[in-house]
C-alpha positions as semicolon CSV with decimal commas, in nm:
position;residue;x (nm);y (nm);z (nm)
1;X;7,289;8,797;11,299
2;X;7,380;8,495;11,152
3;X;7,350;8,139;11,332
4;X;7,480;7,772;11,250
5;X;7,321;7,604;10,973
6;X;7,239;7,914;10,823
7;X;7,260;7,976;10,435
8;X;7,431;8,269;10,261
9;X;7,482;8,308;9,917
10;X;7,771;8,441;9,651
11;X;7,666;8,754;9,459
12;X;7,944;8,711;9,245
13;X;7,977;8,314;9,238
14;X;7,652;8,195;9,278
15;X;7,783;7,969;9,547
16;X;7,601;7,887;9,899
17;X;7,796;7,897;10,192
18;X;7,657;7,675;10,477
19;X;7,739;7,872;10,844
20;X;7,900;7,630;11,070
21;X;8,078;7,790;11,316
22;X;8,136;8,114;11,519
23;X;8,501;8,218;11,548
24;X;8,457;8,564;11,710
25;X;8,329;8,938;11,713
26;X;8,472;9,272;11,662
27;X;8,335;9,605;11,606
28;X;8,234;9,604;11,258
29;X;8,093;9,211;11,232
30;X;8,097;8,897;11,319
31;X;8,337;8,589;11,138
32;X;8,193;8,272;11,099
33;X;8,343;7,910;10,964
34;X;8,164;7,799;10,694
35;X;8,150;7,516;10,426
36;X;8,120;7,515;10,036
37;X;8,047;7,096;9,916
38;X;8,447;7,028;10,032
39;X;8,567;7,357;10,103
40;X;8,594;7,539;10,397
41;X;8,608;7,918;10,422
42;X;8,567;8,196;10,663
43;X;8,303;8,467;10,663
44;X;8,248;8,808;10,845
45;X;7,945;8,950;10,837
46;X;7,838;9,299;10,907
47;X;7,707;9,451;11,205
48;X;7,315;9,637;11,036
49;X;7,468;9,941;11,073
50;X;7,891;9,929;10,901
51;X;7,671;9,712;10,604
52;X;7,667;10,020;10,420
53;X;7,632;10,050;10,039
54;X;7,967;10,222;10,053
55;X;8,157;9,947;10,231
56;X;8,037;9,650;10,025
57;X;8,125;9,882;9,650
58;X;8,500;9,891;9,870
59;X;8,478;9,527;9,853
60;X;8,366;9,461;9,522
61;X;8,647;9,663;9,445
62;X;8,877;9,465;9,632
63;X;8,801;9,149;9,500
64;X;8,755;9,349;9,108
65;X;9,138;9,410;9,168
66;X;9,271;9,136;9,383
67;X;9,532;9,101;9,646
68;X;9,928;9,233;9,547
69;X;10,114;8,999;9,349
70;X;10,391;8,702;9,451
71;X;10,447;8,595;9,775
72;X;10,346;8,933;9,952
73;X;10,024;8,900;9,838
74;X;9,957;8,546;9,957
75;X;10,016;8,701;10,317
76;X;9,673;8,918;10,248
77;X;9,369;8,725;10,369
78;X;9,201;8,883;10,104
79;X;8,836;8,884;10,044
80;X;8,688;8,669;9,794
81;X;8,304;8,722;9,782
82;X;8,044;8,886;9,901
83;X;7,764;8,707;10,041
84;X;7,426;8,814;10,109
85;X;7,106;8,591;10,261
86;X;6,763;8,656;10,180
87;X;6,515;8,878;10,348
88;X;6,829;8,988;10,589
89;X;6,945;9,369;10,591
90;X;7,338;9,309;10,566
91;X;7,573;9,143;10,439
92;X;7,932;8,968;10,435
93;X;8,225;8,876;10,234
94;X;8,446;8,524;10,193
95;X;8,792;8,471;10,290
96;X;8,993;8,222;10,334
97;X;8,988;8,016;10,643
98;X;9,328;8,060;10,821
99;X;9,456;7,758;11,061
100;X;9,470;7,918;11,390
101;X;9,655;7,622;11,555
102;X;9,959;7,755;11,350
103;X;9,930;8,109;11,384
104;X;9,932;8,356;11,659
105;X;9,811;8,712;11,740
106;X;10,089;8,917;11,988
107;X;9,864;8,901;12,278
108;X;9,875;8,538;12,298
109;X;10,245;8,510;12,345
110;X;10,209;8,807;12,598
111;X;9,975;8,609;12,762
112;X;10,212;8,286;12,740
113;X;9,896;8,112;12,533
114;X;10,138;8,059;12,232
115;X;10,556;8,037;12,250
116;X;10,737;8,320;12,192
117;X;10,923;8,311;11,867
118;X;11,319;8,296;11,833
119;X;11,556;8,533;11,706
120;X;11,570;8,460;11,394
121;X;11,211;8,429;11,367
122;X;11,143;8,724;11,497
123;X;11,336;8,883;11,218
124;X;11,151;8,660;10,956
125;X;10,829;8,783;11,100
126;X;10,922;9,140;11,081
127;X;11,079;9,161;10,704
128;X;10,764;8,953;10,619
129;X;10,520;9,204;10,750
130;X;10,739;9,512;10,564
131;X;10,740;9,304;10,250
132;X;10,348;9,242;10,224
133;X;10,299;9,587;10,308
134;X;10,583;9,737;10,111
135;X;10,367;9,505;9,822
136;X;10,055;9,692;9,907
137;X;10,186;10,031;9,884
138;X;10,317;9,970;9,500
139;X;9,996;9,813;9,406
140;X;9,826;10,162;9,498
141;X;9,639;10,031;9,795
142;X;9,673;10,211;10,163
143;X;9,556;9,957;10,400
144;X;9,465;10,235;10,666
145;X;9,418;10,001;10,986
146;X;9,751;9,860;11,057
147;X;9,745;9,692;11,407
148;X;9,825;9,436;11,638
149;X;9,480;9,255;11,573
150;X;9,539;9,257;11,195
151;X;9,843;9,007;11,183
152;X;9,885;8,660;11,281
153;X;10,260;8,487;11,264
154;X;10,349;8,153;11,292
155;X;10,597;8,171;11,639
156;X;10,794;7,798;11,452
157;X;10,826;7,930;11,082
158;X;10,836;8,310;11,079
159;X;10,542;8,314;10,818
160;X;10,309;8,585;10,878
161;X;9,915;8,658;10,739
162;X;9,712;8,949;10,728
163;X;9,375;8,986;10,812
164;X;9,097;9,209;10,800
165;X;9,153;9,317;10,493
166;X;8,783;9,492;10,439
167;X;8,918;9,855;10,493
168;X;9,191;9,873;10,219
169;X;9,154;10,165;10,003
170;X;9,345;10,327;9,676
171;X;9,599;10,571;9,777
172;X;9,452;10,920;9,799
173;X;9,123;10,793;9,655
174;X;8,917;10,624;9,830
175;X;8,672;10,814;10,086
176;X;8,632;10,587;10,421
177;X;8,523;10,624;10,779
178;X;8,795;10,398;10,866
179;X;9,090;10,626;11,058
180;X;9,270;10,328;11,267
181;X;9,324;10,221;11,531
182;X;9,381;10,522;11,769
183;X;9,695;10,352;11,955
184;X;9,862;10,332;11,602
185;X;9,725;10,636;11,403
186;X;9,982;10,878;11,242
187;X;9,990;11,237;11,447
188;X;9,852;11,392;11,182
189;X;9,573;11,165;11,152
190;X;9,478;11,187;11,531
191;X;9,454;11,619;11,499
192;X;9,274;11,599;11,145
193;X;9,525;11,745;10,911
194;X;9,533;11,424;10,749
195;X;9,331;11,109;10,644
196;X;9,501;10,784;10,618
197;X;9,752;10,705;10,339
198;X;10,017;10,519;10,260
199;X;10,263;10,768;10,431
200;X;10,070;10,717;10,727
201;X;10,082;10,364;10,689
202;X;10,449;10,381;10,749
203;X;10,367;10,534;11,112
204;X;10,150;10,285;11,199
205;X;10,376;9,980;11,066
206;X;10,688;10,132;11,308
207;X;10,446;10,122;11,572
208;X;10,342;9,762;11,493
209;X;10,681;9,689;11,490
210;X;10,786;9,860;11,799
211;X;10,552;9,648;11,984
212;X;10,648;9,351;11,853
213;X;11,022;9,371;11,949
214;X;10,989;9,580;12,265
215;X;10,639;9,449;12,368
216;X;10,541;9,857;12,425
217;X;10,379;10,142;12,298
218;X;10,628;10,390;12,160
219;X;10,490;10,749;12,388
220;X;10,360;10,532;12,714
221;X;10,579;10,671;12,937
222;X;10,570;10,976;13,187
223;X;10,293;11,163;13,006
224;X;10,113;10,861;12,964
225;X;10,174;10,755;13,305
226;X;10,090;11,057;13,516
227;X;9,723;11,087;13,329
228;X;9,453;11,036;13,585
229;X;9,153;10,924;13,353
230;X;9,278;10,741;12,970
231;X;9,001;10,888;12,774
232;X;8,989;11,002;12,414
233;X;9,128;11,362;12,505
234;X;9,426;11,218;12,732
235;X;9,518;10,941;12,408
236;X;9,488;11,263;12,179
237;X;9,718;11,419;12,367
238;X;9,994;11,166;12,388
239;X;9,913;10,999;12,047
240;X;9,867;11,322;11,829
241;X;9,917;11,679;12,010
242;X;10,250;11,558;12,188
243;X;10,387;11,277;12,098
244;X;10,704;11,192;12,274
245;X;10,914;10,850;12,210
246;X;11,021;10,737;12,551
247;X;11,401;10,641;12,431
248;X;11,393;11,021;12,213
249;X;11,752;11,064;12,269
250;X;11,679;11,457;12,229
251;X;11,427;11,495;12,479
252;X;11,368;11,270;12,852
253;X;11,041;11,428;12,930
254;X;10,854;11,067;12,872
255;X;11,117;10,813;12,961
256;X;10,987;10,468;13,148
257;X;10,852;10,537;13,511
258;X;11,053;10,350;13,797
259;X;10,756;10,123;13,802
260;X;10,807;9,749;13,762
261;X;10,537;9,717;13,524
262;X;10,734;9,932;13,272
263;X;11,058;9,740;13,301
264;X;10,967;9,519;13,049
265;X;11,038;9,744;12,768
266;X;11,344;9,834;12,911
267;X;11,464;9,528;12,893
268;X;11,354;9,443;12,568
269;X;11,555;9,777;12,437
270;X;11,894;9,661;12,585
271;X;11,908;9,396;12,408
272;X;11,725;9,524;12,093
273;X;11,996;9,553;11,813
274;X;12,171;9,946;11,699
275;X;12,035;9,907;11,329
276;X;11,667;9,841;11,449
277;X;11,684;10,067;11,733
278;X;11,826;10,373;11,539
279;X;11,513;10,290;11,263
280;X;11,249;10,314;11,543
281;X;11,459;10,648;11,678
282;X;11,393;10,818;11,372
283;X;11,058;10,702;11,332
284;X;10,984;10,883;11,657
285;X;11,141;11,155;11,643
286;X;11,210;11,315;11,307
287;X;10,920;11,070;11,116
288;X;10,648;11,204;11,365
289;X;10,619;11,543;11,291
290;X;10,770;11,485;10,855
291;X;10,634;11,228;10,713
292;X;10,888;11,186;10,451
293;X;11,167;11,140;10,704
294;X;10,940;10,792;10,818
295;X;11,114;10,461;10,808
296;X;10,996;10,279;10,473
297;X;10,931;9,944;10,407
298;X;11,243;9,870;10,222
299;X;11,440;9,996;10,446
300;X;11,253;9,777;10,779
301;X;11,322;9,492;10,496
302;X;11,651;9,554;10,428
303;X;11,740;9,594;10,848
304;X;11,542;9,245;10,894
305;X;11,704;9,024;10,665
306;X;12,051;9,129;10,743
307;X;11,995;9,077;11,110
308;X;11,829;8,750;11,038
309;X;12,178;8,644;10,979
310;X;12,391;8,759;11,246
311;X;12,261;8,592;11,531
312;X;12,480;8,395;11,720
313;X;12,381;8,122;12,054
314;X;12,624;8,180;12,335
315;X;12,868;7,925;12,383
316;X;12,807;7,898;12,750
317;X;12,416;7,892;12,808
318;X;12,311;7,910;12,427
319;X;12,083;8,228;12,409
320;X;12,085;8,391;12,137
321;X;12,275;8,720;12,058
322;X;12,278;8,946;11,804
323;X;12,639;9,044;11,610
324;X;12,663;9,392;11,458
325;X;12,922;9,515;11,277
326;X;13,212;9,637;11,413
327;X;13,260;9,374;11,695
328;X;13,514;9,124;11,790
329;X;13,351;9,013;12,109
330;X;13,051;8,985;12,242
331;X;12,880;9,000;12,611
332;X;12,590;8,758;12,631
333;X;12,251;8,934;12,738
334;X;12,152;8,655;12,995
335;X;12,471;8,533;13,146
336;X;12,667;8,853;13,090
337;X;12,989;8,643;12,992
338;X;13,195;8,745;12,677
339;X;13,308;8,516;12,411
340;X;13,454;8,576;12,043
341;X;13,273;8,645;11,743
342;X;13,240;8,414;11,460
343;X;13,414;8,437;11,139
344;X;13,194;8,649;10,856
345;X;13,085;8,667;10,477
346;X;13,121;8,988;10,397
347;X;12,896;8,974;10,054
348;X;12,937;9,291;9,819
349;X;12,633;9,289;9,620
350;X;12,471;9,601;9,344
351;X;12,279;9,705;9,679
352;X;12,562;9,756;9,885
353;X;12,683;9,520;10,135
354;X;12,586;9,255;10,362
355;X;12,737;9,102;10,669
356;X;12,698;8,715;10,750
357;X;12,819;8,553;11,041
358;X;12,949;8,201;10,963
359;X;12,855;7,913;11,162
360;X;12,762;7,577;11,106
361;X;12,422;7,556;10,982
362;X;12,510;7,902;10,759
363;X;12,315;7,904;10,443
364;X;12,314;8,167;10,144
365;X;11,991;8,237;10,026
366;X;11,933;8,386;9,648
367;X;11,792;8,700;9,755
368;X;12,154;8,750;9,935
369;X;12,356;8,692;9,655
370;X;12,071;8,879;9,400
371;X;11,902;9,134;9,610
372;X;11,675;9,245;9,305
373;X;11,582;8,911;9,240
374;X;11,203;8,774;9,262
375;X;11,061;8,744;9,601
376;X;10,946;8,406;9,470
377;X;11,331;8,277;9,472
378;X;11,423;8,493;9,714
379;X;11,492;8,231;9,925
380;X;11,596;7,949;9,755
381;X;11,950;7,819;9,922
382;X;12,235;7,895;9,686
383;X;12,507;7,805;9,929
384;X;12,575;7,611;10,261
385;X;12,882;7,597;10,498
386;X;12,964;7,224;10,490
387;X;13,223;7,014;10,686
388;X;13,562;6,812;10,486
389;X;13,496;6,468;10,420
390;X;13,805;6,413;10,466
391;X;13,915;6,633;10,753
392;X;13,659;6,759;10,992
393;X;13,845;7,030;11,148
394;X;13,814;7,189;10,763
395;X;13,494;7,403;10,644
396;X;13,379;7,502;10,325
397;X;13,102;7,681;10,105
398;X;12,921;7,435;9,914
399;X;12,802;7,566;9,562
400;X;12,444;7,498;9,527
401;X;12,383;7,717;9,216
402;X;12,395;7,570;8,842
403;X;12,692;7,816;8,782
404;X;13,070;7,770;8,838
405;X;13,254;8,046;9,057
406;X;13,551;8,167;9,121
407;X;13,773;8,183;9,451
408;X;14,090;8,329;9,483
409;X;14,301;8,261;9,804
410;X;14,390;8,486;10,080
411;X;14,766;8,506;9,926
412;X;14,647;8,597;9,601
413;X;14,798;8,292;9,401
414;X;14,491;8,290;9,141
415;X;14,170;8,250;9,080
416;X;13,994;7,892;9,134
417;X;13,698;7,746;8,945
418;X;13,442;7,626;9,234
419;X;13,187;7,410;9,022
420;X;12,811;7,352;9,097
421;X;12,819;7,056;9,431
422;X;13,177;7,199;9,535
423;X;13,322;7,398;9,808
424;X;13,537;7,687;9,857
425;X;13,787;7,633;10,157
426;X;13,704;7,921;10,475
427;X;13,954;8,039;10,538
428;X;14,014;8,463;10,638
429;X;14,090;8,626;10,375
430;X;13,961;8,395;10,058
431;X;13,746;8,588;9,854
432;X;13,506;8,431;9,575
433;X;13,352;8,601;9,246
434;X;13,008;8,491;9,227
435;X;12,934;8,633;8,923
436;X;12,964;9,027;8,757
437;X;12,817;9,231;9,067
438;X;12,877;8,944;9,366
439;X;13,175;8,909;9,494
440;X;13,229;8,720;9,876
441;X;13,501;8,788;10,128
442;X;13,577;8,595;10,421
443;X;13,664;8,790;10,747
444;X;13,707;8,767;11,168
């Protein structure tokens, strides 16, 4: 095993890496901090027996190829080089170094170690994660090991990273001992029908995300509950045999036990929005035993970034609540008390449409207005609810784009030019042509 001051070298760069640090272990190697002249990397290295000759062509392929491309891809901590060191039976491969004081892993925030991110975060975080894997899938990779230990978010941004990105594979091609992580392995992974793929992937990314919003595995209920000794044959069971979602609308043999420690989850699931919850029902029901009937990654995108924007603070103790369609009040999780819903931007796009609440820090982001537009400029700000000058009790939408538009008011009296740096009045009932598949309606 490597130690600190310790020398590897770059098969494919020529470059010496100086060891200077220990970051942690897992169970296929070690990662390491280490230095290049000004540059600092990381570096896992092998346990003897996963450096096989297999695992390090994998790599080589890896880097051969390189991570997706556009901003997806820069989420992949993807592997670099692969490093060797005289006289020593293994091996290792170069990533970059990630700055942990920015990013945490799930169990910290469980563990109150790092601060639990916001709403809207939360959402950022999850659309992130679908994109880079979404990414993945049409590059031709699988990534086979989807788990909580593989991602990192930042709890103040949203931005996410993925690690451990040694056991990616081509779709349907590559051979690998790798099957997952047992907790999130596809059902027909777990029985051996199946190796892993990017169908399964889809499994395994609902379960990610499932734990992530409701802080619980999807089947630990009853069944899990009443078995006496958690070994490999009891997690077979309940992860592949018989998998049962505990909120399976269909079927109450594994709800939550009346046991405090499973009230957390239940919680969590009140307040959990319809959209999401009604993606996670069909993941668990109708996606466990078809795999074509799984929740994609367009579709957890697509769920993620509408949400992201109707989220609204309750006027009497400011937590934040989530708007869905459909509703003219609503009843504040924490305090229980009611108020009104805000006005909305009801945004009619190729793609179908979109529902924003307005409030005062409202902003409309390119990829809003241009769904099928680069990921890159996705979320450049194209418009922003501003007060009057002149009167303050008067809001508008500020045109932030390089292109006029076009409003016409609620009584129909014509249409308006609205050029680049000015606003359209917000009032119900305005509506505002954007350009030849946009158009904008304000509601309440």
């Amino acid at each position: 095993m490597l130690q600190t001051g310790d020398i590897v070298k770059g098969q494919l760069s020529g470059q010496q890496y100086k060891i200077t640090a220990r970051l942690g272990e897992g169970g296929q190697g070690s990662v390491f901090l280490a230095s290049s002249g000004r540059d600092q990397v990381a570096i896992k290295w092998y346990h003897r027996q996963t450096a096989t000759e297999q695992q390090k062509k994998m790599i080589a392929k890896l880097i051969s190829m390189g991570p997706p491309r556009g901003e997806a891809g820069k989420r992949f901590v993807w592997p670099q080089d692969i490093v060797t060191r005289s006289r020593v039976p293994s091996f290792g491969y170069v990533m970059p170094s990630v700055d942990l004081k920015s990013y945490a892993e799930l169990g910290q925030v469980w563990a109150r170690l790092r601060p639990s991110p916001g709403m809207k975060q939360r959402c950022r975080i999850s659309w992130q994660l679908a994109q880079a894997y979404r990414q993945l899938h049409l590059s031709g990779y699988c990534y086979r090991d989807i788990s909580m230990g593989n991602f990192l978010f930042n709890p103040s941004s949203g931005d996410v990273l993925i690690i451990d990105n040694d056991n990616i594979g081509i779709d349907q091609q590559s051979g690998s001992k790798i099957l997952g992580t047992m907790e999130f392995m596809a059902p027909e992974v777990i029985v051996g029908r199946k190796t892993p793929s990017t169908s399964t992937d889809l499994y395994s990314l609902a379960v990610l995300l499932f734990y992530f919003w409701i802080w619980h595995h999807p089947m630990h209920g009853m069944l899990e509950y009443s078995v006496r000794v958690w070994d490999i044959p009891a997690k077979r069971m309940i992860y592949g045999e018989r998998p049962v979602f505990i909120f399976d609308p269909r079927d109450s043999s594994n709800r939550l036990p009346a046991d405090p420690e499973y009230q957390t989850p239940l919680r969590f699931w009140d307040v959990c929005p319809r959209s999401i919850k009604d993606l996670f029902i069909r993941s668990f029901t109708d996606g466990i035993k078809n795999p074509d009937r799984r929740v994609t990654e367009g579709e957890w995108v697509h769920a993620f970034r509408q949400l992201e924007n109707q989220i609204v603070r309750c006027p009497h103790d400011r937590a934040e609540n989530f708007w869905q369609p459909g509703m003219k009040q609503l009843q504040c999780w924490h305090c229980k008390r009611r108020f009104d819903a805000p006005p909305r931007f009801v945004i009619s796009t190729s793609s179908g449409l979109n529902q924003i609440l307005v409030l005062a820090d409202t902003k409309l982001k390119r990829g809003e207005l241009e769904p099928y537009c680069d990921e890159s400029v996705m979320e450049e700000v194209a418009a922003e609810v501003v007060r009057s000058p002149n009167n303050p009790n008067v809001w508008g939408l500020k045109n932030l784009t390089y292109q006029s538009w076009f409003f016409t008011p609620a009584d129909g009296s014509g249409e308006r030019e609205v050029i680049p740096g000015r606003a359209m009045p917000i009032i119900a009932g305005h509506s505002l042509r954007l350009g030849s598949q946009t158009n904008l309606r304000v509601e309440v």
